[in-house]
C-alpha positions in Angstrom: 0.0 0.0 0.0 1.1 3.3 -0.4 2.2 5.3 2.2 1.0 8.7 2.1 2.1 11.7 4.2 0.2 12.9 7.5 -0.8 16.4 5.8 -2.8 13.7 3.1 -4.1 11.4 5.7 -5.3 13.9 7.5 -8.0 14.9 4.5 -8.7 11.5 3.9 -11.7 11.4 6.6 -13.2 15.3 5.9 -12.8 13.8 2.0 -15.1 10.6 2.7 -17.6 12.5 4.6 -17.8 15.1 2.0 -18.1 12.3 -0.5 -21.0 10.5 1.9 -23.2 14.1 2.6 -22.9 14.0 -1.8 -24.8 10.8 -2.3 -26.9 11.6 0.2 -27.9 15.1 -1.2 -28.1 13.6 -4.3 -29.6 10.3 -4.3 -32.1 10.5 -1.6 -33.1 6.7 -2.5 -29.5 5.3 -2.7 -30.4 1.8 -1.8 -27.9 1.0 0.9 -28.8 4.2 3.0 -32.1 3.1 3.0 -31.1 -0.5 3.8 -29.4 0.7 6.8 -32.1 2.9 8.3 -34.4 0.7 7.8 -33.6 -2.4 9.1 -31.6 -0.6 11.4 -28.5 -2.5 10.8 -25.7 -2.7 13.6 -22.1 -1.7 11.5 -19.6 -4.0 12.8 -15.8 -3.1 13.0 -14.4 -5.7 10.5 -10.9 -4.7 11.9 -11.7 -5.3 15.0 -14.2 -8.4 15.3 -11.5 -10.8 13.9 -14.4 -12.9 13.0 -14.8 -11.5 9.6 -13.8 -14.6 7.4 -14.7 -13.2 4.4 -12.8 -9.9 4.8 -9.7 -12.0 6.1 -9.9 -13.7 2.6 -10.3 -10.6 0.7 -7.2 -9.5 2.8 -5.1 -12.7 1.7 -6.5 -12.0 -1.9 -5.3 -8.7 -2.1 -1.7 -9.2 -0.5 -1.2 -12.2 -3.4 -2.1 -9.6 -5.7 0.4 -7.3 -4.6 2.7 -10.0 -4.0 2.7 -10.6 -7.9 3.0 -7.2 -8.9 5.9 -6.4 -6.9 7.3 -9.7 -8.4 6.5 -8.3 -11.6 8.5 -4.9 -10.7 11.1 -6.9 -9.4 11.5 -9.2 -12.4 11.7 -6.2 -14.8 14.5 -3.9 -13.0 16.4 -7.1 -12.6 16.1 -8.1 -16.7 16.7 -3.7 -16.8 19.6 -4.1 -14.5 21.4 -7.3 -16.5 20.9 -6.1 -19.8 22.4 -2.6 -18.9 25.4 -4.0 -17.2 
């Protein structure tokens, strides 16, 4: 993942509510906000719960993925590096 500097992370959350007050000016039927108020539907802290097994796949999922495209960088400055040298 990228690592971004604090001065960017710090925008990050006034960026996703601006995004979320958006939708909800916009799309006053957006189907999800509906879903959640009303069925009033707990949110659970995936990150914390630990019990998440389908977001601990997804997880594993994305790490191979970056796995094989830092492979793939890796692979190409090495054939960059032996053909220059």
């Amino acid at each position: 993942m990228p690592n971004y500097p604090i001065r960017k992370q710090r925008r990050i959350p006034v960026a996703c509510c601006a995004v979320h007050n958006f939708i909800r000016m916009q799309s006053r039927n957006d189907t999800l906000f509906q879903q959640f108020e009303d069925n009033d539907v707990d949110v659970v802290d995936e990150e914390s719960s630990g019990a998440n097994q389908e977001g601990e796949n997804m997880h594993l999922n994305d790490d191979n993925v970056m796995n094989d495209v830092r492979d793939h960088i890796a692979g190409s400055m090495w054939l960059d590096y032996v053909n220059n040298n």
